[in-house]
N, C-alpha and C positions, 0 to 999 in steps of 0.2 A: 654836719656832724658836730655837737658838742665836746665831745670826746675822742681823742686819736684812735683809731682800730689798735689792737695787739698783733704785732705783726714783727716779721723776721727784720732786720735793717734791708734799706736794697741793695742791692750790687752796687761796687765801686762806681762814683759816676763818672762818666767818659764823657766827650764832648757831645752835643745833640747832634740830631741828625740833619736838624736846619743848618746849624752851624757847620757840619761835613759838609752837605750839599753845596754852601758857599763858597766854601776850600776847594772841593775838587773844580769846579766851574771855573775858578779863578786859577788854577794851575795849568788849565787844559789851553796847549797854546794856539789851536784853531777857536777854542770856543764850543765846541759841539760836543753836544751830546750821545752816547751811544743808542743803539735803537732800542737796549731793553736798559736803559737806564744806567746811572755809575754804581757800580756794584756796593752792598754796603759795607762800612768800617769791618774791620778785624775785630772780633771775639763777639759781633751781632749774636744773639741765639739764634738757635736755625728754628725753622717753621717747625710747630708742634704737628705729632702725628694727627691726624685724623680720628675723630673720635666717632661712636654709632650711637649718636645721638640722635635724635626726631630734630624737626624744623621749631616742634613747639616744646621741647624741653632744653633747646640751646637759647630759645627768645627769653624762657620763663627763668634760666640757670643766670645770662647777662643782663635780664632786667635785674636781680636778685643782686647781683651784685656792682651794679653799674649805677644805678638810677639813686641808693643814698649819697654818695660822694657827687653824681651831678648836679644837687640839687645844696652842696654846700659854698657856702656866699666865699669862700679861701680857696680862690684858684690855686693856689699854690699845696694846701693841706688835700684839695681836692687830686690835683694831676699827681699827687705820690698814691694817694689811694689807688685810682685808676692805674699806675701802673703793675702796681703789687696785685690787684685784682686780675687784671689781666693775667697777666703770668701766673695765678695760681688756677683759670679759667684751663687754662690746656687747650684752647681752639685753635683754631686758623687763621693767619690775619685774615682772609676774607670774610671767615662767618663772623667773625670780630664787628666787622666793619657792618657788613651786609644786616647784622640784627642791631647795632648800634645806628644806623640810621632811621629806625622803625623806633626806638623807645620814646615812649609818651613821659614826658618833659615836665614834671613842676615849676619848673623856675628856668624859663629859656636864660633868662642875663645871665643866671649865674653859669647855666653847663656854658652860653657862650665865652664866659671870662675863663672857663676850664680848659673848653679846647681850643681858647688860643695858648694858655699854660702848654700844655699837652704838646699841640705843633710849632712852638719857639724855642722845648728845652725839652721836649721827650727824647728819650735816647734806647727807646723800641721801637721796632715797625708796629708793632700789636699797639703800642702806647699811641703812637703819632697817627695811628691807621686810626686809632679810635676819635683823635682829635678832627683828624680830614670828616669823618662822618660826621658828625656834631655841624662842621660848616658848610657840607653841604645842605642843610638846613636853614642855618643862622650865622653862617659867611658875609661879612661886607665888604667892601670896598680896600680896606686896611688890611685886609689877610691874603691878600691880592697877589703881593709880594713872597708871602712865605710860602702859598700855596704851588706857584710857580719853582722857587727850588724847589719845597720838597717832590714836586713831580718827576724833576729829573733822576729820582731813585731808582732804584730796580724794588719795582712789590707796589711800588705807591703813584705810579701815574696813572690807572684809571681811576682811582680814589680821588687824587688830586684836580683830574680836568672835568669830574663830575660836580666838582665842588667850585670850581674857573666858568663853568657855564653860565651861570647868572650874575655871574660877576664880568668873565672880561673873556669873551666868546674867542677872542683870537689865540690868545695863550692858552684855552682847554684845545682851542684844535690843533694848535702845533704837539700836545703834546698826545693826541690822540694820532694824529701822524707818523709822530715819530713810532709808536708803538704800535704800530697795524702796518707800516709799508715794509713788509717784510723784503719785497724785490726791492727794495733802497731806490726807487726811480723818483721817489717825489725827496729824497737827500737835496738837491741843489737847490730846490722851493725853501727847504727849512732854512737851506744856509744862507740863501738871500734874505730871508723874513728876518734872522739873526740880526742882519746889517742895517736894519733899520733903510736902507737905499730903496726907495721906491722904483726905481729904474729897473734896479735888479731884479725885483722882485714882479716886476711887470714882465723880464723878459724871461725870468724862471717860470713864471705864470703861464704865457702863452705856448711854451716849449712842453708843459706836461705830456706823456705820449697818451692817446687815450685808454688803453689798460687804466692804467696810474689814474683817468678821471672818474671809470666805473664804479673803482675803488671805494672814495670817500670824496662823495662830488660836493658835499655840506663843508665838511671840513676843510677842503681846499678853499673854496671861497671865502672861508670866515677869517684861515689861519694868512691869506692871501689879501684880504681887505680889498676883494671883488670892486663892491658898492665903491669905497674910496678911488681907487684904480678910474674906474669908468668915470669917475668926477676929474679926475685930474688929466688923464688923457683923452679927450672927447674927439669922437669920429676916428677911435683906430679901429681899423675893419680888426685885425685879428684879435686885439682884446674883446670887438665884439661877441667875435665867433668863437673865442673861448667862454666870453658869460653864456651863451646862448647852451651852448653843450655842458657848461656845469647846471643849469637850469632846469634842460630838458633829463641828463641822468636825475638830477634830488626827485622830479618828478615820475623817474622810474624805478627808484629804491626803496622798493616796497617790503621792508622790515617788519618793524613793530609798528611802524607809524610811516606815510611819505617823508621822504625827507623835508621835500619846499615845505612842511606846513612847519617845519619847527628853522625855517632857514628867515630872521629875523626882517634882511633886507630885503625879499622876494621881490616884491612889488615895486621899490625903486630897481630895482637892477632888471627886473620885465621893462619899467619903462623905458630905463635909458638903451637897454639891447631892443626894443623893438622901435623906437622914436627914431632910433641912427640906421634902420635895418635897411636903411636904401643907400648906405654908404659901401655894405656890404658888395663883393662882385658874387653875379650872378650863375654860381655855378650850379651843377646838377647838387653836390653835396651841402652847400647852404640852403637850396632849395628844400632840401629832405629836412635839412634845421628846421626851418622855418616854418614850413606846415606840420611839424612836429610839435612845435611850440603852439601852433596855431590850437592843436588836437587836444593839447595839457590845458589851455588854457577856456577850452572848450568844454571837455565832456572825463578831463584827468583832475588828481588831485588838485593842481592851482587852481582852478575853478574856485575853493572853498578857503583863500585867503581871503583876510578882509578888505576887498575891495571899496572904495569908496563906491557911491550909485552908478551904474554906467560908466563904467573907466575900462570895466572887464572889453565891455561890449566896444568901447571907442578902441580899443587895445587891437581886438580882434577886427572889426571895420580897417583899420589901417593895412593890417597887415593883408587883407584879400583883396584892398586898393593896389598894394605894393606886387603882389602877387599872378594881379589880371594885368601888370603891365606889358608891355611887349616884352624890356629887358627878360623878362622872367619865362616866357613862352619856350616852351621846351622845342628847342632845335629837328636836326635828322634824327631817327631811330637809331641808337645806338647799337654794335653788334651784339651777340648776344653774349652773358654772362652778369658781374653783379651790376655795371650801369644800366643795363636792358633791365635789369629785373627794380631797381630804382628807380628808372623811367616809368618803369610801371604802376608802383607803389605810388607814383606821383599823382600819375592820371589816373588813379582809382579813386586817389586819397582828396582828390583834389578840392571838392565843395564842401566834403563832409564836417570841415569844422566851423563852416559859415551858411551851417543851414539854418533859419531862422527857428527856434519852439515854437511850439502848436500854444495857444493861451495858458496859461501857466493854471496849474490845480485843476486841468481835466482829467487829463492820465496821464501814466508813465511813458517815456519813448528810450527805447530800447537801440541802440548805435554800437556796432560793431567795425571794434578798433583794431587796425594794425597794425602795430608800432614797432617800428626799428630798434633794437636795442644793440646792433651790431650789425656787420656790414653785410653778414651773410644770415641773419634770422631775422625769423617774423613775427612777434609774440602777438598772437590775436587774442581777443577779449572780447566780453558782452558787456559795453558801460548802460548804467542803469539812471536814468533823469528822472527825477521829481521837481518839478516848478522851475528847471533848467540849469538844475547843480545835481551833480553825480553823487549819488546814494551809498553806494560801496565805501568809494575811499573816506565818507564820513562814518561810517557802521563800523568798519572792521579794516579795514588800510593794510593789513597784513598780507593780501595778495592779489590781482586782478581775479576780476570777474570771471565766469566759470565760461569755456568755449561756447559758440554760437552754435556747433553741433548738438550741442547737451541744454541748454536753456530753449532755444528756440527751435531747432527740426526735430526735437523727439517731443516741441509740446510741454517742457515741462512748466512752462508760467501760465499754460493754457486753466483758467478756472472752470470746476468741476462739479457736478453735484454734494462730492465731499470733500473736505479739508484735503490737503497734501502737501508735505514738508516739501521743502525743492531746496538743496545745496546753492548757495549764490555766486559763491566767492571762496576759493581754498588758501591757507598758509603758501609763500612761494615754497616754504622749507615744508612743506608736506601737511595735513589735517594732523597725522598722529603725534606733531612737534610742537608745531602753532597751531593749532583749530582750524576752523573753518566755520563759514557766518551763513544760517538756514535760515529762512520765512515759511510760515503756514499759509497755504492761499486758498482761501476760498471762498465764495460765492454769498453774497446775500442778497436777496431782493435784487434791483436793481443796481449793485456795486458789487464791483470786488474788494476784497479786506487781503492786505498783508496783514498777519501779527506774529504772535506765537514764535519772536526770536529768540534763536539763539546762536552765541556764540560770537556776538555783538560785544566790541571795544567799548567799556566806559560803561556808561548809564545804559535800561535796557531802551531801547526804542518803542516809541510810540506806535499803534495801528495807523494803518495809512490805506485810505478806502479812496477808492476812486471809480468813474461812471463805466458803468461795465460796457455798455455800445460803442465808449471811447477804448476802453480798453479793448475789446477786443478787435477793433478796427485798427490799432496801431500795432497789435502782434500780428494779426493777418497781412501788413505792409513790410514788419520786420520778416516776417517769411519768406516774403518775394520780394527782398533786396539780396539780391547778390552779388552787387556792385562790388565791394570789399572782395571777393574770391578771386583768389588769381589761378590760372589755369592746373597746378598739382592741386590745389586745396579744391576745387570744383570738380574734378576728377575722384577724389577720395570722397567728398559729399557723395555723387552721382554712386559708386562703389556702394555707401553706406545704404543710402535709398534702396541699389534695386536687393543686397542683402535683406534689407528687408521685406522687401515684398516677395523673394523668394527666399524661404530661410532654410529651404530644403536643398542649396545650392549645398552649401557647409555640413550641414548634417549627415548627408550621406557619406562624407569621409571622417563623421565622428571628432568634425572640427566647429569650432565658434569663435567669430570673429571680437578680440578684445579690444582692438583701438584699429581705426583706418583715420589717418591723416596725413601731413607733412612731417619732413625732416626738420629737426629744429636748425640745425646747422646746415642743409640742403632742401630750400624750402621748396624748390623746382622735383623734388622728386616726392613721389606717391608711395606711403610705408604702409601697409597691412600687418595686424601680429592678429597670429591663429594659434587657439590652441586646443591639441589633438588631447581629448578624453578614453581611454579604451573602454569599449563597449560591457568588458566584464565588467568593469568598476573594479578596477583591478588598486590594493591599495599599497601601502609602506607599514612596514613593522607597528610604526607608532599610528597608522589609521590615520591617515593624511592622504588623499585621495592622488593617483601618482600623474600628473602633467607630462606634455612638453609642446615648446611654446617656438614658432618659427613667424621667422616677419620673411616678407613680402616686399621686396623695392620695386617700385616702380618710377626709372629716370625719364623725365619728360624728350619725348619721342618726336615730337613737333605736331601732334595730333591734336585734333579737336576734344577737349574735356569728354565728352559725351560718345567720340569713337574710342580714347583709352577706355574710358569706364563699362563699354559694352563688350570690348574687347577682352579685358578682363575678368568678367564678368562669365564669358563665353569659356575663357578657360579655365575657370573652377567648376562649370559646367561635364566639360569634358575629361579632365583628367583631376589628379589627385594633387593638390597644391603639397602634400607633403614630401611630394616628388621633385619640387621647382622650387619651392621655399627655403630659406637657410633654418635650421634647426640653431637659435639661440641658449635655452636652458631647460629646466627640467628634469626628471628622472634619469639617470644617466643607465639606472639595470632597465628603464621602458624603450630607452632608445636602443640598446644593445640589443634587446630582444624583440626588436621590428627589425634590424639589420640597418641601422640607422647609424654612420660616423660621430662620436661626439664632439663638438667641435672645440680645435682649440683657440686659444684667449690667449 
């Protein structure tokens, strides 16, 4: 700006907020910080209301008045404009923040001389919030230091550790910790990390309970200096077997992206946990680690680090060396409950991630995963191999692959005389939140064609044709593996089958079967959900056709999959499951008026 704007004086100036941050931190006689930040000075403005603005007239209102003064070479002429703008703006420091990290930039040097003005001597949140956006962009090495207090604010630590990330990975995750562990169980981690004591902070490390690792399995390793840890201490089984399960969760926190793929050290901290993994004792629960790891690094997102050539595979060669040993040979049958059911998960699990690929660029091979994500559930998936790296978590990463009931026994990758979208993969947080990743598959000549995505992370993906003889020879193989089935889940399959082929079991009591499978949390028993339509088509004031929806338990009995499933089978046959079944939700005046109790919650 040539010219100073006409404008009211600003408010008295108080001391900044860098400068407060440094104050309190230094008055606090542990050191530590609260979990939503130290509150800010006395006479802050309070957050402006909420205004009912569009997404694209609050971008078009802050570039209008943000982008002359960032583009003036007087940091200092600049960060008064910027704040007086702000404040005449009326937003929120989020959408403040959130549209100032999107504007397109004439003069990066200059807005970055701005906002570091801005975050060494603002004395707003709106002001300093606008400053922290600016460096997550054009943040160096020198703002390192400012960005770290001002995170300790209340309003400005996820601003703050977004803008720490490319700069110094450890202090955004401490302060992304402190601001997410709302159960305080990773408190002692931070306070060790405080102390600079690697001792401490190894044995705050290894004590995390695992709650506390599901959590923020990335962030713990970053803000814990995993990688470093495992250099300094070499051959401790328990630090191993904590990297090994912060590992295997980033591989199972299927967000917006895996975690391991944005976890910088992956591939040394793979190597050194699985290089020492014979240091490790041989328990049934390190054993479940282990071919866990085996399975991530197999056909899950680690797979799709940058490996150097054959490291993956010398990676995975070692570990089913270590594996076929004796040490590792599973003992007597455990009685039954979760080590029985562990045992079992083992001997299912056992070759699958050391099955060799078929030549690479024939066809797809389709592997069905079941992976532990806790000590009583089974999260099964359809992973999807192209040239021997899983397809999914490169597409869409946002949730595993879609059940082996629904991709493979109902056919639906089967290709056809005509085109057909197929569902591949859903949001963990549902399709109507996060999407869901679809392919068009169908038939040409002598190949099949995936294309026609959508709903695909990033750029759209390529067609991907491959030899239809091949292809259909390896879904015809994926069909009759049922290896991975453990006896509730092969019970509920057998349930689904003979529904089908009888569909007039259900029908006749004006019922349809909407999900048969396992409990998530009880994977030993067999759940059915039916739901009953009345035959008038009877409807709700607003024409919403009126439901009610009963599941079906069935606890594993000690029978053969194929005698519960006939057994079952036999008595929906015989009498009316709305008789035997718990009445979960739906119409409350349809269930009243069948004589039906509504159940209480």
């Amino acid at each position: 700006m040539s010219v100073r704007d006409e404008r009211e004086p600003l408010a008295p100036r108080t001391t900044s907020l860098y400068d407060y941050a440094l104050f309190r931190h230094g008055i606090e006689p542990d050191g530590q910080v609260p979990r939503k930040g130290y509150p800010l000075p006395d006479g802050s403005p309070p957050e402006p209301s909420r205004t009912h603005r569009t997404w694209q007239e609050a971008q078009a209102e802050i570039t209008a008045a943000l982008a002359p003064p960032l583009a003036d070479p007087d940091p200092v002429q600049a960060a008064e404009a910027v704040h007086h703008r702000a404040r005449e703006l009326g937003m929120t420091h989020r959408t403040l923040r959130a549209h100032t990290a999107r504007l397109t930039l004439t003069d990066e040097e200059a807005a970055r001389r701005t906002a570091r003005q801005l975050t060494r001597t603002g004395t707003t949140v709106a002001a300093v919030g606008i400053g922290i956006a600016l460096l997550i962009r054009l943040g160096e090495p020198e703002d390192v230091p400012c960005l770290k207090a001002l995170g300790t604010l209340c309003g400005l630590a996820s601003a703050a550790s977004a803008a720490l990330d490319p700069l110094d990975r450890q202090a955004a995750a401490l302060l992304v910790i402190r601001g997410r562990d709302r159960s305080e169980r990773l408190t002692p981690l931070a306070a060790a990390i405080a102390t600079g004591d690697a001792e401490a902070v190894r044995a705050a490390l290894v004590a995390v309970p695992d709650e506390a690792q599901a959590l923020l399995p990335r962030r713990i390793a970053e803000a814990a200096d995993l990688d470093g840890l495992l250099r300094a201490h070499p051959g401790d089984p328990e630090l191993l077997a904590m990297a090994g399960r912060l590992l295997h969760r980033m591989s199972r926190d299927l967000g917006h992206r895996p975690e391991i793929l944005d976890y910088l050290p992956a591939r040394s901290v793979y190597a050194y946990f699985l290089g020492q993994a014979d240091l490790l004792p041989p328990t049934p629960q390190l054993h479940e680690l282990l071919l866990s790891t085996a399975l991530d690094l197999h056909s899950g997102p680690a797979a799709l680090l940058d490996w150097r050539p054959h490291r993956r595979e010398a990676l995975l060669g070692a570990l089913e060396r270590l594996l076929d040993g004796p040490a590792w040979t599973p003992g007597a049958e455990p009685p039954p409950g979760a080590e029985r059911r562990r045992a079992d998960w083992i001997r299912r699990t056992g070759r699958k991630p050391f099955v060799r690929a078929p030549v690479p660029g024939s066809h797809p091979r389709w592997e069905v995963a079941v992976v532990h994500d806790a000590p009583d559930s089974n999260s099964v998936e359809t992973r999807i191999l192209v040239d021997g790296l899983p397809l999914l978590p490169a597409l869409f990463g946002k949730g595993p692959g879609s059940a082996p009931e629904y991709l493979i026994d109902n056919g639906a990758l089967r290709a056809g005389p005509e085109p057909r979208e197929v569902q591949l993969a859903e949001a963990s947080c549902t399709e109507g939140c996060c999407g869901a990743l679809y392919v068009t598959i169908r038939r040409d000549g002598a190949e099949v064609v995936w294309d026609g995505w959508r709903g695909a992370s990033g750029q759209q993906p390529p067609a991907f044709r491959f030899d239809a003889a091949a292809y259909d020879a390896e879904l015809e193989r994926a069909e009759r593996d049922h290896s991975w089935c453990w006896p509730a889940r092969r019970t509920a399959r057998l349930i689904t089958a003979g529904l089908r082929e009888r569909p007039e079991l259900l029908r006749r009591w004006d019922l349809a079967a909407t999900w048969v499978g396992t409990d998530w949390h009880e994977p030993h028993t067999t759940v059915l959900w039916l739901v009953f339509s009345p035959p008038d088509g009877a409807e709700a004031p607003d024409g919403t056709p009126l439901r009610l929806y009963f599941e079906w338990r069935l606890p594993d009995d000690g029978l053969l999959p194929k005698d519960r499933a006939a057994a079952a089978l036999e008595r929906i046959a015989r009498s009316d499951p709305k008789g035997f079944a718990h009445l979960q939700r739906g119409s409350s005046e349809l269930a009243e008026s069948l004589g039906y109790s509504w159940p209480q919650h």
